[in-house]
C-alpha positions as CSV (number, residue, x, y, z in Angstrom):
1,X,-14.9,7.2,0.3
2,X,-12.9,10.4,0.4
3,X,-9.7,8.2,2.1
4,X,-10.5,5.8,-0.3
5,X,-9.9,8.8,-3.6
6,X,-6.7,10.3,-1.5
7,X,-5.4,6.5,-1.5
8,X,-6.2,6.2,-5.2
9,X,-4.6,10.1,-5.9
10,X,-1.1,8.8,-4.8
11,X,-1.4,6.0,-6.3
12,X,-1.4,3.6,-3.1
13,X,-4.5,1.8,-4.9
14,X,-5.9,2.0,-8.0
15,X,-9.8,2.3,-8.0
16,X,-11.5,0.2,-10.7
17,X,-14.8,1.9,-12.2
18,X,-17.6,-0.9,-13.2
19,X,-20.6,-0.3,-14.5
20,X,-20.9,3.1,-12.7
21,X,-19.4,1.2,-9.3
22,X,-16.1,1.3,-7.8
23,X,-14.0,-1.4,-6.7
24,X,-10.4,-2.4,-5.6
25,X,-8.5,-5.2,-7.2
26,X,-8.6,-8.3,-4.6
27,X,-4.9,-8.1,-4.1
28,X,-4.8,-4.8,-2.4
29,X,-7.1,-5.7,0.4
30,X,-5.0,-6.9,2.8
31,X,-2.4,-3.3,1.9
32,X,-5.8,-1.1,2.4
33,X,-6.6,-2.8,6.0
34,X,-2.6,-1.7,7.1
35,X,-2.9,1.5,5.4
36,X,-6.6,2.2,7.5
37,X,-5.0,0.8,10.9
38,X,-2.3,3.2,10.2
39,X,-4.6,6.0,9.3
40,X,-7.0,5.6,12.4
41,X,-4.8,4.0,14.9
42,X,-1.5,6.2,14.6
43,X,-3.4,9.2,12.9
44,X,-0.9,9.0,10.2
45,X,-2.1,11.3,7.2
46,X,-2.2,9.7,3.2
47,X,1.5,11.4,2.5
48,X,2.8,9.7,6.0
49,X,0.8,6.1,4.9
50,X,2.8,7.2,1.6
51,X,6.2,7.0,3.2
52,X,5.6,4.2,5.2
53,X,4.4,1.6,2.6
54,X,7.1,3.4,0.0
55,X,10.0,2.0,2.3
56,X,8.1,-1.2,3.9
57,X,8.3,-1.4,0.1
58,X,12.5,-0.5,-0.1
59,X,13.0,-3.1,3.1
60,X,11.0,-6.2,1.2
61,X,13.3,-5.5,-1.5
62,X,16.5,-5.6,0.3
63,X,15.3,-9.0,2.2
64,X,14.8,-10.6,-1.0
65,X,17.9,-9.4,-2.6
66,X,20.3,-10.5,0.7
67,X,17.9,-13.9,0.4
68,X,19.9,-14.1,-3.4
69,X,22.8,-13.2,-2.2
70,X,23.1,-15.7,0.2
71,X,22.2,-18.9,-2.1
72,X,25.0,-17.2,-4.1
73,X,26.9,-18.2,-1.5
């Protein structure tokens, strides 16, 4: 749980409280398996799992931005 609150502290998920219970929104679940592999398979801490989703993030955006570009075209 305490990966789960350091997640939630910098804002990589946002934990929903329910009727005393915590849960995280559907969407995120496939980001929270990458960010655990990332965690326990490459021992990268929650600022490093930070950085990497912050520009996986920056490179989706370029991708779809070059995607409009080129139908410009």
């Amino acid at each position: 749980m305490s990966f789960f609150k350091s997640l939630d502290e910098f804002g990589l998920v946002e934990i929903i409280l329910v009727e005393e219970s915590q849960y995280i929104h559907l969407d995120k679940i496939t980001d929270i398996e990458k960010m655990i592999r990332i965690h326990q398979e490459l021992n990268v801490n929650i600022e490093g799992i930070d950085v990497v989703f912050n520009l996986l993030n920056k490179i989706e955006e370029l991708q779809n931005e070059l995607i409009i570009i080129k139908n410009k075209l």
